[in-house]
LOLUMSE-555118 format. One record per residue (C-alpha): residue number from 1; x negated, y, z negated; residue in one letter. Coordinates in pm, 1 decimal, padded with zeros to 6 digits. Layout:
# residues N
REC, NUM, X, Y, Z, a
...
END
This chain:
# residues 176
REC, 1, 02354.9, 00024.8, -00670.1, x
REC, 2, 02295.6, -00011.6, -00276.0, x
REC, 3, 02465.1, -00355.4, -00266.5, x
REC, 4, 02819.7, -00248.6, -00345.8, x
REC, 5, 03057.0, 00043.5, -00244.5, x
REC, 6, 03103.7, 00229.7, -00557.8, x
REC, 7, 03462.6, 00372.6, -00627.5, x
REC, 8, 03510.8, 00637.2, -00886.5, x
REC, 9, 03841.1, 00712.9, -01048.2, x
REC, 10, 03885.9, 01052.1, -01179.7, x
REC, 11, 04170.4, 01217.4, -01379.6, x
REC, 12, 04208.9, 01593.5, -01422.4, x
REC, 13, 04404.9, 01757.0, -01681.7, x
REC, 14, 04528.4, 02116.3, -01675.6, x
REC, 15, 04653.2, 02347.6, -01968.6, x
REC, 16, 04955.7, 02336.4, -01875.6, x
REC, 17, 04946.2, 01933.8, -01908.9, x
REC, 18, 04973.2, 01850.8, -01541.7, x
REC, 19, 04788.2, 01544.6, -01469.0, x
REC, 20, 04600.8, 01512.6, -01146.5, x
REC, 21, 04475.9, 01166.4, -01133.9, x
REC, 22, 04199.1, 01068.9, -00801.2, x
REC, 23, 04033.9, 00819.4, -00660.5, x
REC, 24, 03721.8, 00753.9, -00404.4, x
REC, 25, 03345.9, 00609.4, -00278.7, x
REC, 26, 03038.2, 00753.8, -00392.4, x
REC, 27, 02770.5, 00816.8, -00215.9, x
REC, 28, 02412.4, 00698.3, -00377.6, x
REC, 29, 02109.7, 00887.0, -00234.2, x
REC, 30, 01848.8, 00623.3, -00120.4, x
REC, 31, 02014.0, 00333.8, 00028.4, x
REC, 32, 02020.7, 00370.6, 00383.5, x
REC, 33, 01722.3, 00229.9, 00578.3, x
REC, 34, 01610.3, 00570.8, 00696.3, x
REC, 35, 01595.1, 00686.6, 00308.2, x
REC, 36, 01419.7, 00363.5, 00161.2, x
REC, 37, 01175.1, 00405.4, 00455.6, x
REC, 38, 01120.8, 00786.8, 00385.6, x
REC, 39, 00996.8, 00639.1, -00003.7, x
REC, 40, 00804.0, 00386.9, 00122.1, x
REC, 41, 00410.5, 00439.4, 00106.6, x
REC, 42, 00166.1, 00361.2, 00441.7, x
REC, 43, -00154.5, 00174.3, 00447.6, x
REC, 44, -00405.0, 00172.0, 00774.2, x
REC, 45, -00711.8, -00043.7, 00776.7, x
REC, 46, -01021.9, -00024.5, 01034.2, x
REC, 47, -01270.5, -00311.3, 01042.5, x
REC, 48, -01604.2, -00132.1, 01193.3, x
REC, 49, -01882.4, -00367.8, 01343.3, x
REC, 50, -01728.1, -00706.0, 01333.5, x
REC, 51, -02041.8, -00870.3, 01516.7, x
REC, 52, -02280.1, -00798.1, 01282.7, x
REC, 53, -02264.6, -01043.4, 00976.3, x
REC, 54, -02210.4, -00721.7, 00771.9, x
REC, 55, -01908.7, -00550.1, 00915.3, x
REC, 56, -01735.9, -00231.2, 00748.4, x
REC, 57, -01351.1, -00258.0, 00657.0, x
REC, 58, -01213.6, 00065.0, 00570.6, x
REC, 59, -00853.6, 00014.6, 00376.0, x
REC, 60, -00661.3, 00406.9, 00321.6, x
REC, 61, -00312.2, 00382.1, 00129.1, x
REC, 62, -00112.0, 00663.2, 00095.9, x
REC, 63, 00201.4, 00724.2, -00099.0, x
REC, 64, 00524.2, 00815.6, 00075.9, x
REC, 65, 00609.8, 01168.1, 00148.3, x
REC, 66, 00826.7, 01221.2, -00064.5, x
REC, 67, 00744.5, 00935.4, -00256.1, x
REC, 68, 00543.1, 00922.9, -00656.1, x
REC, 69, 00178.7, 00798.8, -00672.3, x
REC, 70, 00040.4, 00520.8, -00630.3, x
REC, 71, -00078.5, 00332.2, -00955.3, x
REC, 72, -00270.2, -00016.2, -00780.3, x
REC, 73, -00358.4, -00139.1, -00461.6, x
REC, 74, -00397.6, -00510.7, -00391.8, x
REC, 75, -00550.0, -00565.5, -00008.4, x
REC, 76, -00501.4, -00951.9, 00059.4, x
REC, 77, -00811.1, -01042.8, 00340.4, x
REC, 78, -00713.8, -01261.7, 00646.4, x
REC, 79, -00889.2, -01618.6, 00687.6, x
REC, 80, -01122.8, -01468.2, 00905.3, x
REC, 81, -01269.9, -01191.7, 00611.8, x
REC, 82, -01401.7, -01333.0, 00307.5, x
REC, 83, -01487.6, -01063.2, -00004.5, x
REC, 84, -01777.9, -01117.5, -00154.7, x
REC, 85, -01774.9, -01023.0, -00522.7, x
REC, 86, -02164.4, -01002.0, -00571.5, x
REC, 87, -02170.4, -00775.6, -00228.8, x
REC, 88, -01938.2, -00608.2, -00359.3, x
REC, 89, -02118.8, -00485.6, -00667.6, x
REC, 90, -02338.9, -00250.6, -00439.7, x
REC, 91, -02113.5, -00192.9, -00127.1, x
REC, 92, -01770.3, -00172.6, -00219.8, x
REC, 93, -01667.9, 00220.9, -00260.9, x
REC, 94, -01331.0, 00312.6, -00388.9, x
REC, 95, -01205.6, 00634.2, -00389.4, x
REC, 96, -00898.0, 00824.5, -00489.0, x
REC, 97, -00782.6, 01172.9, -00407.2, x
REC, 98, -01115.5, 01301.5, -00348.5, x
REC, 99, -01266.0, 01125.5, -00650.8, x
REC, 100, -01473.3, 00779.6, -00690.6, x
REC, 101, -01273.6, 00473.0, -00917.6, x
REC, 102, -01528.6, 00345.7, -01162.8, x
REC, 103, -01626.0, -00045.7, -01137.6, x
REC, 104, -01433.1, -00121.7, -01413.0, x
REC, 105, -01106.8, -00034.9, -01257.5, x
REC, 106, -01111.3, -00298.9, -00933.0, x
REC, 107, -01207.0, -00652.5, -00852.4, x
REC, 108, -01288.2, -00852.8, -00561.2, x
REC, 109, -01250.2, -01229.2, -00534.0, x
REC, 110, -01251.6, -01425.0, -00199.3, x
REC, 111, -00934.0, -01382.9, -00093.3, x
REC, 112, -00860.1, -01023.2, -00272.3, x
REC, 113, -00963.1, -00671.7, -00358.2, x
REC, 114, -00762.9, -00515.8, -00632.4, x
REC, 115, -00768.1, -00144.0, -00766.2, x
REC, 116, -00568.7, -00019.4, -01091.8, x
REC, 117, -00573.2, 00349.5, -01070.9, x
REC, 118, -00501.0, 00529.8, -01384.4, x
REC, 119, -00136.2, 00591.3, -01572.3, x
REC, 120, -00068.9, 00914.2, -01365.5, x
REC, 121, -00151.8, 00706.7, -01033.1, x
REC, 122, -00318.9, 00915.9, -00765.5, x
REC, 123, -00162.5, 00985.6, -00386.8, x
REC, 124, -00431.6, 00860.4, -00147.0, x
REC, 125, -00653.5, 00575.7, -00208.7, x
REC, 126, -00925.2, 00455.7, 00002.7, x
REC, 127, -01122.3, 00138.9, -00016.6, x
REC, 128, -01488.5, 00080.7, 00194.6, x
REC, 129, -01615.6, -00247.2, 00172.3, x
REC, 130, -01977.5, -00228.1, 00345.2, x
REC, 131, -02278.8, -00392.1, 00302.8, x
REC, 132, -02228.5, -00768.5, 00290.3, x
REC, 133, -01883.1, -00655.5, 00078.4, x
REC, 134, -01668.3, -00873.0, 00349.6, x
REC, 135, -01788.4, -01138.4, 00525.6, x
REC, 136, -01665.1, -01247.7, 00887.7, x
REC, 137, -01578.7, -01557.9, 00999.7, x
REC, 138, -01820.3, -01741.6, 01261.9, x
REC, 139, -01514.6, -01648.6, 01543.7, x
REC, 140, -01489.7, -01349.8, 01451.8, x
REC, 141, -01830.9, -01273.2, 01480.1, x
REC, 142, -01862.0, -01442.5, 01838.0, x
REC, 143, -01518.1, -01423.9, 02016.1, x
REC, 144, -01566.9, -01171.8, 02301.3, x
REC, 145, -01208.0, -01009.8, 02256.5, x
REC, 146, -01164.9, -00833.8, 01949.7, x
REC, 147, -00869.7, -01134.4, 01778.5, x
REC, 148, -00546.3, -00982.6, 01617.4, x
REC, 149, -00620.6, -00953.4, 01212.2, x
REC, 150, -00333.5, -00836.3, 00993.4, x
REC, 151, -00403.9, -00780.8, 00611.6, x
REC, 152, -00130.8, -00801.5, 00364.1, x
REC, 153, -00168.0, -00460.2, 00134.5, x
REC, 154, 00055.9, -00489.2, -00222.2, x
REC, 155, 00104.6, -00127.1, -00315.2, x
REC, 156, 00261.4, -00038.7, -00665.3, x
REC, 157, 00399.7, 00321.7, -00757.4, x
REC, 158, 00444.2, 00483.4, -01079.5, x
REC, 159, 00803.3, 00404.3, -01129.1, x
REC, 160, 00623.6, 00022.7, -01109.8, x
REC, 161, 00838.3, -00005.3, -00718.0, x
REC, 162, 00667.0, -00262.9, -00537.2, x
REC, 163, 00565.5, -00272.2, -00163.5, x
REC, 164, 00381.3, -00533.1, 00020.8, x
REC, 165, 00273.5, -00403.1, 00336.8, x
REC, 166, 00110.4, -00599.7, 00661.4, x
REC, 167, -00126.4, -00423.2, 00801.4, x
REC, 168, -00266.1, -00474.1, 01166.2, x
REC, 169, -00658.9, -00390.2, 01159.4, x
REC, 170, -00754.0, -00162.8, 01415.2, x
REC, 171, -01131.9, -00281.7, 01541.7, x
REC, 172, -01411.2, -00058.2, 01625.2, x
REC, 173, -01789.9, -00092.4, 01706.9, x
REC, 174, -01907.6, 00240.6, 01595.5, x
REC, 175, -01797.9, 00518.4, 01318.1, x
REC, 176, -01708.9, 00792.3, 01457.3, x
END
């Protein structure tokens, strides 16, 4: 629909017979930038303790506001984080709006952490991957300066709209 001007033609007829025929552009809600923005859902990510060889990475997606829930969350890791499914197991905790997502509804791999939230999705979802759940790379462990680390975050909605989403990580040595 956003691709293409749409024209609508129109023809009115009175009682009295008279014909009234018109002609002109319609305007479809949603396809300017500033609208398809407004829909589109946010993701922030915090990687706490990078020099330790157990570092926290704290992943929060949150549906647009005006936008429907969210129904899964896929959270691609940089080279420099590898997940660690048997970490995992006992230090990965997802929640969403206020309540914990069983085991059985996400999966971690080396490269991936994916969460399928239920048919009705759920607005906020937030992912903590501690305890040996990620693993750093040697230079990210050592480097002095904290190096720039972008995640790629693949957010589905309930109307099955897909986002993908790079997300800078913001690095920090202590929770606050």
């Amino acid at each position: 629909l956003c691709e293409k001007a749409i024209g609508l033609d129109a023809e009115y007829v009175a009682h009295s017979g008279k014909v009234l025929k018109a002609r002109g552009p319609i305007d479809v809600g949603g396809c300017t930038a500033a609208e398809r923005r407004a829909l589109r859902p946010t993701a922030t990510a915090i990687l706490y303790k990078r020099k330790s060889g157990k570092p926290e990475l704290r992943v929060t997606a949150k549906k647009a506001k005006n936008g429907v829930r969210l129904k899964s969350v896929r959270v691609t890791l940089p080279s420099s984080l590898k997940g660690s499914p048997k970490g995992a197991r006992r230090g990965l905790r997802v929640t969403a709006a206020g309540k914990r997502i069983s085991r059985k509804s996400w999966k971690v791999t080396g490269k991936s952490m994916t969460i399928t939230l239920p048919k009705t999705g759920r607005s906020t979802v937030i992912l903590i991957a501690r305890k040996g759940a990620v693993k750093p790379s040697k230079k990210l462990r050592t480097s002095k300066k904290a190096p720039k680390v972008r995640l790629r975050v693949a957010l589905t909605d309930t109307d099955n709209r897909k986002f993908s989403l790079r997300v800078a990580v913001k690095m920090r040595t202590k929770r606050k």
